[in-house]
mmCIF file of the N, C-alpha and C atoms, coordinates in Angstrom:
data_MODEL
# 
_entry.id   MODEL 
# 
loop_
_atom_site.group_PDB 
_atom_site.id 
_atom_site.type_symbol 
_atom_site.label_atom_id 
_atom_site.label_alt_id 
_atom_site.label_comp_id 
_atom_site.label_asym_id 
_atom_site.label_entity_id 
_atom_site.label_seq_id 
_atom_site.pdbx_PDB_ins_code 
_atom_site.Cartn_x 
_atom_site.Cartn_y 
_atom_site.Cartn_z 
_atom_site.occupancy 
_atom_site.B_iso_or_equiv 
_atom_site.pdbx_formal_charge 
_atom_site.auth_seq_id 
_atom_site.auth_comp_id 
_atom_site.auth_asym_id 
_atom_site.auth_atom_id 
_atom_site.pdbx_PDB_model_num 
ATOM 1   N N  . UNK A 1 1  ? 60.659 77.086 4.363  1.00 0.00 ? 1  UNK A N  1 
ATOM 2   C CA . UNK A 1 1  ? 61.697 77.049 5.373  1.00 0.00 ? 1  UNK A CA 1 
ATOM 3   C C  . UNK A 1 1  ? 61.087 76.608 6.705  1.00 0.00 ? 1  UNK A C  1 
ATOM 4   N N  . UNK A 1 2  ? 61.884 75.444 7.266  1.00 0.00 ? 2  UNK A N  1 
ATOM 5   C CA . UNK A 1 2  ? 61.422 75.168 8.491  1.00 0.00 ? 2  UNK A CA 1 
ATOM 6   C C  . UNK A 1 2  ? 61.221 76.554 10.008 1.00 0.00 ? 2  UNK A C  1 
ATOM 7   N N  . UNK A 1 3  ? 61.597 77.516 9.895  1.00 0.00 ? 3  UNK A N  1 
ATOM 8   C CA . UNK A 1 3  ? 61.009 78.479 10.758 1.00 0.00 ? 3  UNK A CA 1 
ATOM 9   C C  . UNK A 1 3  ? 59.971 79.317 10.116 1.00 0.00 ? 3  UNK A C  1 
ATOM 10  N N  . UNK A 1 4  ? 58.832 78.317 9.249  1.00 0.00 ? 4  UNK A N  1 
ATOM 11  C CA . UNK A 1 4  ? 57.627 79.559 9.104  1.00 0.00 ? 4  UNK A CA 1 
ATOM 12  C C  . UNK A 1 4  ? 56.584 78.109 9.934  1.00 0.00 ? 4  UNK A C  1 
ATOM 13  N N  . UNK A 1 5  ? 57.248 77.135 10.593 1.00 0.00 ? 5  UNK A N  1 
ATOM 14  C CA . UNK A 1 5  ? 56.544 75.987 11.010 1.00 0.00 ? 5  UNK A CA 1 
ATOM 15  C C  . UNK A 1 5  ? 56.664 75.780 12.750 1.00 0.00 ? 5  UNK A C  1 
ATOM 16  N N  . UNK A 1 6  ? 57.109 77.346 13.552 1.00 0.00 ? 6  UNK A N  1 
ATOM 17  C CA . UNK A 1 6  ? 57.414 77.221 14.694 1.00 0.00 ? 6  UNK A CA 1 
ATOM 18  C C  . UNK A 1 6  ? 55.728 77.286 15.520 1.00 0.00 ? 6  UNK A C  1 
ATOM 19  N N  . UNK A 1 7  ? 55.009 77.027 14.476 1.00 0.00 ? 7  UNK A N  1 
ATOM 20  C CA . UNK A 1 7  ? 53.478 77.322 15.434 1.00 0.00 ? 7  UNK A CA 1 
ATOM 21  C C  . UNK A 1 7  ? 53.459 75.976 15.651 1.00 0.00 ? 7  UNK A C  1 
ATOM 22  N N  . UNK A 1 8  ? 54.185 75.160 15.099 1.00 0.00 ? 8  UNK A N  1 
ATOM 23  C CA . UNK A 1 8  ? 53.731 73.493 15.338 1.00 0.00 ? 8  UNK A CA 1 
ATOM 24  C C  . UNK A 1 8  ? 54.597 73.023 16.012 1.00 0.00 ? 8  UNK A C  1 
ATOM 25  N N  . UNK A 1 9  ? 55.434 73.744 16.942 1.00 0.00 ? 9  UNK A N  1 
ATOM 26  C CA . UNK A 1 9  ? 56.165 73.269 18.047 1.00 0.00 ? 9  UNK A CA 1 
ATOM 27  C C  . UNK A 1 9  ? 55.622 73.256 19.263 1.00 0.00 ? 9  UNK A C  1 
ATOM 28  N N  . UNK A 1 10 ? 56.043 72.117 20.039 1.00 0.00 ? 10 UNK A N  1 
ATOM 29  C CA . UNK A 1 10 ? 55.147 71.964 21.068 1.00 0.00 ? 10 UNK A CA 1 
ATOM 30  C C  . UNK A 1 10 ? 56.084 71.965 22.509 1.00 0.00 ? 10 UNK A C  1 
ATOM 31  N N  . UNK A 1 11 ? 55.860 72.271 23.352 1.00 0.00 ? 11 UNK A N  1 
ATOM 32  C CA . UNK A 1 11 ? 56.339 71.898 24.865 1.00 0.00 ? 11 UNK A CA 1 
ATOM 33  C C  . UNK A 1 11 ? 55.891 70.484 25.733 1.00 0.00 ? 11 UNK A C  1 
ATOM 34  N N  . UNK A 1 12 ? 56.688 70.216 26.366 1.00 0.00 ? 12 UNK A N  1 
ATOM 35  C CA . UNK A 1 12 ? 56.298 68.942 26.706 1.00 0.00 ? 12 UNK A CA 1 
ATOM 36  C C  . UNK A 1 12 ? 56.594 69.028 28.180 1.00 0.00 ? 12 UNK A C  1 
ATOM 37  N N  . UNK A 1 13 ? 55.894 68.724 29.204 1.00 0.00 ? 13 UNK A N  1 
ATOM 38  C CA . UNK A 1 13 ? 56.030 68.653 30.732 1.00 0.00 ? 13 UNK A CA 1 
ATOM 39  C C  . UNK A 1 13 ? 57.311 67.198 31.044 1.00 0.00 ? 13 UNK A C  1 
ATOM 40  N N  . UNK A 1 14 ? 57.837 67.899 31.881 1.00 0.00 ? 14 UNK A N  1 
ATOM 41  C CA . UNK A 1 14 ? 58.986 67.038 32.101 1.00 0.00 ? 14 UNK A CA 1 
ATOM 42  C C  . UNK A 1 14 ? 58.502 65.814 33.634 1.00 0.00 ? 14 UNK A C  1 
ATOM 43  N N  . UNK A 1 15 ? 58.427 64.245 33.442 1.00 0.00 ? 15 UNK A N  1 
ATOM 44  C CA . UNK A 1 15 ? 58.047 63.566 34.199 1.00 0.00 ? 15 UNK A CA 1 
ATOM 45  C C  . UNK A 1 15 ? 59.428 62.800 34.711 1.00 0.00 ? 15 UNK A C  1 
ATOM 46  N N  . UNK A 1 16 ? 58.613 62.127 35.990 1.00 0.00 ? 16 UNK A N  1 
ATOM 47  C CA . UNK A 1 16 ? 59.667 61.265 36.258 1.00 0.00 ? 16 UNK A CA 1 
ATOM 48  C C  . UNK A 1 16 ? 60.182 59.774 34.821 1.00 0.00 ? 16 UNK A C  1 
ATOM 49  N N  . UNK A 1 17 ? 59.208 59.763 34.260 1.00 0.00 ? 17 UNK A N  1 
ATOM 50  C CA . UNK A 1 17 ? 59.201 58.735 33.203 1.00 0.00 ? 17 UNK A CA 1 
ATOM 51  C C  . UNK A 1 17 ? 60.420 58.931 32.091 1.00 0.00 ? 17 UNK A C  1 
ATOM 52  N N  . UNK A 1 18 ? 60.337 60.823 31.880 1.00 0.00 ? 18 UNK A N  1 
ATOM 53  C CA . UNK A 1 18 ? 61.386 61.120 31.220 1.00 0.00 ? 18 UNK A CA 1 
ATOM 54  C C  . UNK A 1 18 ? 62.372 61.309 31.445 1.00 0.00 ? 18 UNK A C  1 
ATOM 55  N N  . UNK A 1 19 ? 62.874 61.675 32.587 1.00 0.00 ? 19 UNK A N  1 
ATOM 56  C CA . UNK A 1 19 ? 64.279 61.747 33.284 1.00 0.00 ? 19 UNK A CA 1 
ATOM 57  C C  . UNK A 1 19 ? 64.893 60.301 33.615 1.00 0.00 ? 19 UNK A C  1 
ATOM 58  N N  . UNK A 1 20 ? 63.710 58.965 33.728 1.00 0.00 ? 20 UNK A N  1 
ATOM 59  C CA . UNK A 1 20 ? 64.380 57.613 33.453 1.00 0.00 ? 20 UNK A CA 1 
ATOM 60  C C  . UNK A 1 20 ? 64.705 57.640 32.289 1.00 0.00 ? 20 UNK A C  1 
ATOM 61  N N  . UNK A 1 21 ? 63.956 58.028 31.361 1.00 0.00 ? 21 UNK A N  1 
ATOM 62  C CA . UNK A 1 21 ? 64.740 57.648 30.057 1.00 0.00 ? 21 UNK A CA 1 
ATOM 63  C C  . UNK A 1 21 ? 66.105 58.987 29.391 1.00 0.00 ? 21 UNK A C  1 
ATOM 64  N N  . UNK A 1 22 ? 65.976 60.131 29.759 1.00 0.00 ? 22 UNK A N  1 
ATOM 65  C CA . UNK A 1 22 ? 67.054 60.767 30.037 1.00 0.00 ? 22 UNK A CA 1 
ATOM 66  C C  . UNK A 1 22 ? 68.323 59.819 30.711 1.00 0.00 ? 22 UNK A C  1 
ATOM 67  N N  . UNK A 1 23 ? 68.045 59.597 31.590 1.00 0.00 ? 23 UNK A N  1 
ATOM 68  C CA . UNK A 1 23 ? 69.177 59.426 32.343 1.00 0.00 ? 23 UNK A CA 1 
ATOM 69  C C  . UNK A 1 23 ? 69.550 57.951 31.577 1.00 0.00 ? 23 UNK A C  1 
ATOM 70  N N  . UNK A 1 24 ? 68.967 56.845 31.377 1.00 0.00 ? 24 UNK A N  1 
ATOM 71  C CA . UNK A 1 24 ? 69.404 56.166 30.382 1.00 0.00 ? 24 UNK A CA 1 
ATOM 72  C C  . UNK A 1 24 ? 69.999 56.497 29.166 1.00 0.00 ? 24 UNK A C  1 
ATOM 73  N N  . UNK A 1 25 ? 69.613 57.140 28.247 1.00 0.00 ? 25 UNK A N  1 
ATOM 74  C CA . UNK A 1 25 ? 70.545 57.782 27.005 1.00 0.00 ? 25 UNK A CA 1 
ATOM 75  C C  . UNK A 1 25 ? 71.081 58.808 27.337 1.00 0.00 ? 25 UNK A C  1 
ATOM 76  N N  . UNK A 1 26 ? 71.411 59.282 28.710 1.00 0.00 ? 26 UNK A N  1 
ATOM 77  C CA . UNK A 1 26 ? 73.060 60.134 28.961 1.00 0.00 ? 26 UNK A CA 1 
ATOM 78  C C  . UNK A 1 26 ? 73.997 58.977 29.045 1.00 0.00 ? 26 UNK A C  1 
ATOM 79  N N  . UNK A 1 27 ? 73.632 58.183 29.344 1.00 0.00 ? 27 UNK A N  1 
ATOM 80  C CA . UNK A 1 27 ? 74.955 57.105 29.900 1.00 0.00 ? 27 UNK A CA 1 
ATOM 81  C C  . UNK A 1 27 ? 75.371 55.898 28.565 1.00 0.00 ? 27 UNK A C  1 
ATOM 82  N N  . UNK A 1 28 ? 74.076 56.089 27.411 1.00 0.00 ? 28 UNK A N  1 
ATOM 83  C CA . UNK A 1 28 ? 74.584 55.146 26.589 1.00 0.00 ? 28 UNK A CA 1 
ATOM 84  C C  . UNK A 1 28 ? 75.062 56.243 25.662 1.00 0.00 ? 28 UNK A C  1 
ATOM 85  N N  . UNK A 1 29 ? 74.507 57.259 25.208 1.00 0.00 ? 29 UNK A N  1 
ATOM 86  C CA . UNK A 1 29 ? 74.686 57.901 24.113 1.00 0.00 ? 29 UNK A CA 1 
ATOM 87  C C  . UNK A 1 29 ? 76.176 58.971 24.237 1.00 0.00 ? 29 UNK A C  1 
ATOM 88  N N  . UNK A 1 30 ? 76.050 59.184 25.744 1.00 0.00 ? 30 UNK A N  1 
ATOM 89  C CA . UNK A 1 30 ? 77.446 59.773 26.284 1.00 0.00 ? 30 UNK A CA 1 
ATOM 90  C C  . UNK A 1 30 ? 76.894 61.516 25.734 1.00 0.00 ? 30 UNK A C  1 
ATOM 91  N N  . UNK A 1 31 ? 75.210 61.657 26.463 1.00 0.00 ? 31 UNK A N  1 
ATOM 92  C CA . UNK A 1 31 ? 74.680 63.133 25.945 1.00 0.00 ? 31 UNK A CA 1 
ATOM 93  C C  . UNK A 1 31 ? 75.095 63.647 27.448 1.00 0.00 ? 31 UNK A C  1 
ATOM 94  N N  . UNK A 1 32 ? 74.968 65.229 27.318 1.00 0.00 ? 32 UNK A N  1 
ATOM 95  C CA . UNK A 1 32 ? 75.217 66.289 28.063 1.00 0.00 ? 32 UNK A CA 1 
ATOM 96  C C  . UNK A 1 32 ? 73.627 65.617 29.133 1.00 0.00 ? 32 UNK A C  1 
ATOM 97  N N  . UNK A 1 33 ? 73.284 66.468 30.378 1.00 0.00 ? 33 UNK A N  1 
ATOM 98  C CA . UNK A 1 33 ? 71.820 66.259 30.981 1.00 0.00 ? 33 UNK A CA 1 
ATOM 99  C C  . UNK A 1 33 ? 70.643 66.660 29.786 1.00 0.00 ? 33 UNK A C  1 
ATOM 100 N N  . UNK A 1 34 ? 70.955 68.165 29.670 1.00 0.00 ? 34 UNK A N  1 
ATOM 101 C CA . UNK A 1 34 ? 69.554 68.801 29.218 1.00 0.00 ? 34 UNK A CA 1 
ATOM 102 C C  . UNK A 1 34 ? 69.315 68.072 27.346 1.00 0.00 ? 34 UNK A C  1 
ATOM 103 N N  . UNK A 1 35 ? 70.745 68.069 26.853 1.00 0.00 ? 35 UNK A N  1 
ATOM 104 C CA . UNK A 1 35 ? 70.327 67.092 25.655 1.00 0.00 ? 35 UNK A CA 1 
ATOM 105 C C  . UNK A 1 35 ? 69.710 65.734 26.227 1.00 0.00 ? 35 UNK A C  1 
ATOM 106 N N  . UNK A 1 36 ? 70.096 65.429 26.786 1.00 0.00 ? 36 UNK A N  1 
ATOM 107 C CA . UNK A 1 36 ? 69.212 63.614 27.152 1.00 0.00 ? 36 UNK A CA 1 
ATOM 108 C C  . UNK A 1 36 ? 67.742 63.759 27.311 1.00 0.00 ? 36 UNK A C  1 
ATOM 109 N N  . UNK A 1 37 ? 67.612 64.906 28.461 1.00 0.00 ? 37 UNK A N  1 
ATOM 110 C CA . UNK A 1 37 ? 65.970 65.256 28.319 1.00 0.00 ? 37 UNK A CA 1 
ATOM 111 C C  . UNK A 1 37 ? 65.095 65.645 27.124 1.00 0.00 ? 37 UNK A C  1 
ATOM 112 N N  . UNK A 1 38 ? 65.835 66.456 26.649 1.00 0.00 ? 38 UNK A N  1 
ATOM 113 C CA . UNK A 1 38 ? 65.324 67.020 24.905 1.00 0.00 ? 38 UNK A CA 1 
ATOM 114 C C  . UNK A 1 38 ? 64.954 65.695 24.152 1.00 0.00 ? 38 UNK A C  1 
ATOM 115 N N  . UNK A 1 39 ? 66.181 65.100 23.877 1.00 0.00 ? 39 UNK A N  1 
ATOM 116 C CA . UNK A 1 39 ? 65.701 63.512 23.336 1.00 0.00 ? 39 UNK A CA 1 
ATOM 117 C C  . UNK A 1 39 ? 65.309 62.740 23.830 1.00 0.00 ? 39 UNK A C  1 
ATOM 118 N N  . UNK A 1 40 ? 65.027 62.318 24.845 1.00 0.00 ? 40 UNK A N  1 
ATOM 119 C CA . UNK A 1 40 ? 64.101 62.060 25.541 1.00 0.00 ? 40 UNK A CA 1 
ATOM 120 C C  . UNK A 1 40 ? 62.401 62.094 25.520 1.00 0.00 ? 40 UNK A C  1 
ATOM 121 N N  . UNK A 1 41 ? 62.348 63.628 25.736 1.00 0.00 ? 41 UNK A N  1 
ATOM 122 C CA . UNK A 1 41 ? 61.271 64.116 25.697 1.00 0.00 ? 41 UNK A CA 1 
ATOM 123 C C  . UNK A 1 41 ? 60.784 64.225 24.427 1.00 0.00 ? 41 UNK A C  1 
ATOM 124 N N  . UNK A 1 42 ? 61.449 63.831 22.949 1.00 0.00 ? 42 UNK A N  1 
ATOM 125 C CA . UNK A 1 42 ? 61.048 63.409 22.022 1.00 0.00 ? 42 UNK A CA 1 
ATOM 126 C C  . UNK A 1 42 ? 61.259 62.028 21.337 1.00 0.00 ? 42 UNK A C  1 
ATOM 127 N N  . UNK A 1 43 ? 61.303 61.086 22.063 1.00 0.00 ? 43 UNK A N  1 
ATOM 128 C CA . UNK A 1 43 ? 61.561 59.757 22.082 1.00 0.00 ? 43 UNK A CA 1 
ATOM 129 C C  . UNK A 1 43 ? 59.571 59.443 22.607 1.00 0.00 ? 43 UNK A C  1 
ATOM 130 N N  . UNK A 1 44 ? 59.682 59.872 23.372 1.00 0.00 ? 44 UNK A N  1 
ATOM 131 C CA . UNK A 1 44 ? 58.234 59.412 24.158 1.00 0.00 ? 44 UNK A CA 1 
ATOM 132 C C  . UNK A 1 44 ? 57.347 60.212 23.539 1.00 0.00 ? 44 UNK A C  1 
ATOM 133 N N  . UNK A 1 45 ? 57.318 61.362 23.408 1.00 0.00 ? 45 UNK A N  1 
ATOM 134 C CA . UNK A 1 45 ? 57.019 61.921 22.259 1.00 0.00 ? 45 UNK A CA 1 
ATOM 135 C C  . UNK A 1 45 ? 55.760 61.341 21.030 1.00 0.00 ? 45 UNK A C  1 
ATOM 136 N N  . UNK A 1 46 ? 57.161 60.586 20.398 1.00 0.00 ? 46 UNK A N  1 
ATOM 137 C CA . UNK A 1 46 ? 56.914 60.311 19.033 1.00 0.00 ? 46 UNK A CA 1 
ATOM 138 C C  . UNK A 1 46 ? 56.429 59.213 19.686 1.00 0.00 ? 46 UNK A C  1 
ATOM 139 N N  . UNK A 1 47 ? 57.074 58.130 20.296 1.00 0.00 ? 47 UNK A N  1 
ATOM 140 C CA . UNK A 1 47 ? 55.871 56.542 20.488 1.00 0.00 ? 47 UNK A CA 1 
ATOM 141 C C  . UNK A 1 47 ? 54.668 56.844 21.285 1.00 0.00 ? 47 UNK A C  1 
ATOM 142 N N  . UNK A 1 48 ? 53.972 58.397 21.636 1.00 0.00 ? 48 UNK A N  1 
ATOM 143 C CA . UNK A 1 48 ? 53.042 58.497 22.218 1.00 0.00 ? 48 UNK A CA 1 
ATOM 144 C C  . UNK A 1 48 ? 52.143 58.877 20.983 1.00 0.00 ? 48 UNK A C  1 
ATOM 145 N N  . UNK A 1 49 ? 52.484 59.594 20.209 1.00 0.00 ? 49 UNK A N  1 
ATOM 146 C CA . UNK A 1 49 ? 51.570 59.903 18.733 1.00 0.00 ? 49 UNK A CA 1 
ATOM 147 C C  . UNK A 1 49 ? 51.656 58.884 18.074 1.00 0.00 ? 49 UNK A C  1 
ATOM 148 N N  . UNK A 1 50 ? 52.315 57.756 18.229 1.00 0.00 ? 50 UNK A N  1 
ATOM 149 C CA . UNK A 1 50 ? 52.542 56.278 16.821 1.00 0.00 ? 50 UNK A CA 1 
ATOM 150 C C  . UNK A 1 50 ? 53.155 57.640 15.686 1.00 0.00 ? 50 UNK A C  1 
ATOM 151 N N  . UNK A 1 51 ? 53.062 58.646 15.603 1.00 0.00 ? 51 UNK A N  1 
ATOM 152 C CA . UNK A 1 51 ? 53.647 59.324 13.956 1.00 0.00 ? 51 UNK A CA 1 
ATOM 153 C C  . UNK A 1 51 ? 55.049 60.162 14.625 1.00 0.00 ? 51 UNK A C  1 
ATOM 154 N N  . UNK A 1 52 ? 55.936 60.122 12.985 1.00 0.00 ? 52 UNK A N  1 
ATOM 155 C CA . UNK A 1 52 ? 57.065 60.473 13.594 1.00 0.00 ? 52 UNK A CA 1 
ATOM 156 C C  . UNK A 1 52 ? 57.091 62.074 13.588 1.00 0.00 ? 52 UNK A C  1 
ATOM 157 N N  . UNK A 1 53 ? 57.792 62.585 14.089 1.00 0.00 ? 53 UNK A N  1 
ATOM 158 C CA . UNK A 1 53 ? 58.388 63.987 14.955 1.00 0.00 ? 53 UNK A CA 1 
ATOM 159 C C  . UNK A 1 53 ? 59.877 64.245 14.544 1.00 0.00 ? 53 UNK A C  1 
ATOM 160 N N  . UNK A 1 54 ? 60.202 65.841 14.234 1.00 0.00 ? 54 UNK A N  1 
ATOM 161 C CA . UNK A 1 54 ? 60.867 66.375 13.887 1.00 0.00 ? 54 UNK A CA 1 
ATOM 162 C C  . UNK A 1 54 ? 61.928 66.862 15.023 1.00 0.00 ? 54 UNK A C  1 
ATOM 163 N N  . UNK A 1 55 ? 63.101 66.490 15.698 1.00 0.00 ? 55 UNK A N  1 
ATOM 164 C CA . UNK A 1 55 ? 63.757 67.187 16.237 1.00 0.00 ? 55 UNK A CA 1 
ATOM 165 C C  . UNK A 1 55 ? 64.123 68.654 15.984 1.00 0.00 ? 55 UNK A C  1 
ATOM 166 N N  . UNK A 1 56 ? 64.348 69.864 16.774 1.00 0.00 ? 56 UNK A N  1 
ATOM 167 C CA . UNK A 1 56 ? 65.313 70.854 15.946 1.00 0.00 ? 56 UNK A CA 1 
ATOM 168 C C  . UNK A 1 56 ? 66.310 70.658 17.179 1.00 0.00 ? 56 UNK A C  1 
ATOM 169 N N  . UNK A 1 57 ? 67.624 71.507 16.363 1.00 0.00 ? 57 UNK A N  1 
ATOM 170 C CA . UNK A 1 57 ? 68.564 71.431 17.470 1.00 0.00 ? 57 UNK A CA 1 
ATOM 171 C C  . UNK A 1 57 ? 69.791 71.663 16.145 1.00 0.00 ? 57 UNK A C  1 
ATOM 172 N N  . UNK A 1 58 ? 70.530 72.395 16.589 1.00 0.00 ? 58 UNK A N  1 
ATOM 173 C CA . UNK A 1 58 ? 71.810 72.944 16.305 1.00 0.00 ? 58 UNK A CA 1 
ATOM 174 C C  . UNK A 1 58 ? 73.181 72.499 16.935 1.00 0.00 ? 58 UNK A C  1 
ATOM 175 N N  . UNK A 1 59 ? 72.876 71.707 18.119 1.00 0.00 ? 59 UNK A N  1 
ATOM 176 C CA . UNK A 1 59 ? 73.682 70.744 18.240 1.00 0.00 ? 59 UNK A CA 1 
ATOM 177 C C  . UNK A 1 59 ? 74.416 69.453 17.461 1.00 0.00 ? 59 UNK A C  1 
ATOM 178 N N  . UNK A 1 60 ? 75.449 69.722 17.226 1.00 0.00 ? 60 UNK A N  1 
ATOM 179 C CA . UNK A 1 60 ? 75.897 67.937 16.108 1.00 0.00 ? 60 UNK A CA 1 
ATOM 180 C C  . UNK A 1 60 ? 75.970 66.594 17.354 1.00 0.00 ? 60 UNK A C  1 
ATOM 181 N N  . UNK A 1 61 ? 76.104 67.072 18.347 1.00 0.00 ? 61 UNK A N  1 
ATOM 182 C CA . UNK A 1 61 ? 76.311 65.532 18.773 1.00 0.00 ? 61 UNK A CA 1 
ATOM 183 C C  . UNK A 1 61 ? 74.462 65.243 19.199 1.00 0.00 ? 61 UNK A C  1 
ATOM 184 N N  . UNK A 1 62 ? 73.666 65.959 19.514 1.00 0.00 ? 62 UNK A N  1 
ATOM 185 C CA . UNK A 1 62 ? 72.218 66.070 19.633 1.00 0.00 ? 62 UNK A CA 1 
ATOM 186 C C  . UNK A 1 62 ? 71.699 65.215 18.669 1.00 0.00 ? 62 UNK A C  1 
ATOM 187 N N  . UNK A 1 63 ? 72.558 65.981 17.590 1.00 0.00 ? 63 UNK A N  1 
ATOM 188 C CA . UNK A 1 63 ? 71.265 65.712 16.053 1.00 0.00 ? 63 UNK A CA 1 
ATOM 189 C C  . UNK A 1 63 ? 71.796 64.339 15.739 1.00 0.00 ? 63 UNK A C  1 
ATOM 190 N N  . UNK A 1 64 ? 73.237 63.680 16.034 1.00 0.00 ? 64 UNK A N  1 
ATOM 191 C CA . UNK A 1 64 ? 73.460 62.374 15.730 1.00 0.00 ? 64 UNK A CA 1 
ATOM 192 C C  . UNK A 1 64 ? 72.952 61.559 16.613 1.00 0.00 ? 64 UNK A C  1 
ATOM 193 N N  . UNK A 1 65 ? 72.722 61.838 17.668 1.00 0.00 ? 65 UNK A N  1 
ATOM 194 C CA . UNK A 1 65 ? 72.145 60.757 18.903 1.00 0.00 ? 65 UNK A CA 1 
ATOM 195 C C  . UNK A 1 65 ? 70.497 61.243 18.464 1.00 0.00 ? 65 UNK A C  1 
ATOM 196 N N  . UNK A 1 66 ? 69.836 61.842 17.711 1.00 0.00 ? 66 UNK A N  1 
ATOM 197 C CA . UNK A 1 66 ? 68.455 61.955 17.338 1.00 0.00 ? 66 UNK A CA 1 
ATOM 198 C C  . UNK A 1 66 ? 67.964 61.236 16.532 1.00 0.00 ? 66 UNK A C  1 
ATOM 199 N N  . UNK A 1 67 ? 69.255 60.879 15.445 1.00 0.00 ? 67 UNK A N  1 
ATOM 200 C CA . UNK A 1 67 ? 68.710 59.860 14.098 1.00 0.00 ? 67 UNK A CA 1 
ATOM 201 C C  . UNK A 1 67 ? 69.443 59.037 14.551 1.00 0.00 ? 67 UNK A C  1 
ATOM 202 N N  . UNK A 1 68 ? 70.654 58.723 15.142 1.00 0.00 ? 68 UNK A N  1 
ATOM 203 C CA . UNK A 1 68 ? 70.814 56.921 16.174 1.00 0.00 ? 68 UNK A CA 1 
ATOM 204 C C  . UNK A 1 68 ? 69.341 56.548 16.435 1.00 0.00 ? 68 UNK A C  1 
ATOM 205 N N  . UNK A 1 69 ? 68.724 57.778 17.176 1.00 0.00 ? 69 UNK A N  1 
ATOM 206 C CA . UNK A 1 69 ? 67.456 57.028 17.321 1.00 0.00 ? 69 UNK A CA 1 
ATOM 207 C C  . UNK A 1 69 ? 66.177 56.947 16.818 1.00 0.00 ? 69 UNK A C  1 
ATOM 208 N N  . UNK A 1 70 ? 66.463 57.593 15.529 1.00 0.00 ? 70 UNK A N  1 
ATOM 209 C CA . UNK A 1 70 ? 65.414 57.503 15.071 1.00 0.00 ? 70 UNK A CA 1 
ATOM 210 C C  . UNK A 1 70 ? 64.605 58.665 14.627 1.00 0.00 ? 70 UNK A C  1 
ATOM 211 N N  . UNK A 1 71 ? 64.819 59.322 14.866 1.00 0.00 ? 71 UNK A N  1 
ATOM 212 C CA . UNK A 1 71 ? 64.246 60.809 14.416 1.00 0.00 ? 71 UNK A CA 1 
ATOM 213 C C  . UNK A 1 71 ? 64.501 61.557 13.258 1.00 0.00 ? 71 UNK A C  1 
ATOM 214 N N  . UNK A 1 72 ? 63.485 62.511 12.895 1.00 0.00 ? 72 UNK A N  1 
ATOM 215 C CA . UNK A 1 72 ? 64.040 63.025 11.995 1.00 0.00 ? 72 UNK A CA 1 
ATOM 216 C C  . UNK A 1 72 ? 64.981 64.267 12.055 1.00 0.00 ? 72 UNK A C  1 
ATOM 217 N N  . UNK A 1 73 ? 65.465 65.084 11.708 1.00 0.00 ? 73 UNK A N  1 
ATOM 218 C CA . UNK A 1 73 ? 65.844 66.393 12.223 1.00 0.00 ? 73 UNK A CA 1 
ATOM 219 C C  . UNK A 1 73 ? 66.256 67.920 11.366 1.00 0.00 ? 73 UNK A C  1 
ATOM 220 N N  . UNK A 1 74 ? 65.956 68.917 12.341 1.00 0.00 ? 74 UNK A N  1 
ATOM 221 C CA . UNK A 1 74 ? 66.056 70.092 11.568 1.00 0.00 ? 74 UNK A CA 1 
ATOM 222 C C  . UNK A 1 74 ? 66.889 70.764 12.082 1.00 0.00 ? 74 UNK A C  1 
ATOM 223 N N  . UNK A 1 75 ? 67.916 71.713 11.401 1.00 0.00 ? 75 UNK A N  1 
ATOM 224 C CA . UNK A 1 75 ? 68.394 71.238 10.509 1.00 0.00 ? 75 UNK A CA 1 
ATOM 225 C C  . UNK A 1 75 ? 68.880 70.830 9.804  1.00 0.00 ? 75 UNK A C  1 
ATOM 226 N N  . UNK A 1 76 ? 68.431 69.803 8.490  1.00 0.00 ? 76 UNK A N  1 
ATOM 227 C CA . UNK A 1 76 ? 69.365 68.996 7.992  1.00 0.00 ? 76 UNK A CA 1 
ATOM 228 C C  . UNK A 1 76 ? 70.893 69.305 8.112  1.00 0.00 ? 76 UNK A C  1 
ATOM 229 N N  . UNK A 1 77 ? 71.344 68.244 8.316  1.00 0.00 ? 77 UNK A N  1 
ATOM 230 C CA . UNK A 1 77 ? 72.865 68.231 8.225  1.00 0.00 ? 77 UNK A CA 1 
ATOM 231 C C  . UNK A 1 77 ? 73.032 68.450 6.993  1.00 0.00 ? 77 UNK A C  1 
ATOM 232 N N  . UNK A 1 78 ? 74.858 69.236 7.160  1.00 0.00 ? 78 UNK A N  1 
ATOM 233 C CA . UNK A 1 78 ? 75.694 69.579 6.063  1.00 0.00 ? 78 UNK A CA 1 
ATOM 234 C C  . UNK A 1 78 ? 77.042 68.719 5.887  1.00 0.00 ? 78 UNK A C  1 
ATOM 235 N N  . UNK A 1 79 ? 77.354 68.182 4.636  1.00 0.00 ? 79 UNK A N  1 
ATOM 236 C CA . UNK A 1 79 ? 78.376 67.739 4.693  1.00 0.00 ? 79 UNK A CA 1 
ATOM 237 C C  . UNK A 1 79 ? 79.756 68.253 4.281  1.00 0.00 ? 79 UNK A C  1 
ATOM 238 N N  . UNK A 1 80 ? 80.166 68.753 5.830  1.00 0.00 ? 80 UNK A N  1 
ATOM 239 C CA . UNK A 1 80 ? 81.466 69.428 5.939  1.00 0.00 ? 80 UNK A CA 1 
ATOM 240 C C  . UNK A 1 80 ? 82.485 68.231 6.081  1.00 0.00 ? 80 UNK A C  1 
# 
């Protein structure tokens, strides 16, 4: 189960670099602020490791603007 894997979650310092790209995918993706930063902050993220990265988030409009872009995410969607 993905919560015996919360030791491999990481924090990420919030830059001006990321709030440009926040504030760019609030306005295309039509995200809330603090979701834009979240994805965001795992957008740069992942092209800073070259390997891909796991979103979590319990949000549905989050987790669809996460694999729009590319991500993977936890957890998996259900089809209701």
């Amino acid at each position: 189960m993905w919560l015996r894997q919360v030791h491999q979650f990481f924090r990420l310092n919030v830059t001006e670099h990321t709030i440009s790209k926040a504030d760019e995918l609030a306005w295309s993706l039509g995200l809330r602020g603090y979701d834009s930063v979240h994805l965001a902050s795992a957008i740069l993220w992942q092209d800073m490791l070259r390997e891909p990265i796991t979103m979590l988030t319990f949000d549905q409009q989050l987790s669809r603007a996460s694999v729009q872009m590319g991500l993977s995410i936890l957890p998996e969607p259900t089809n209701q």
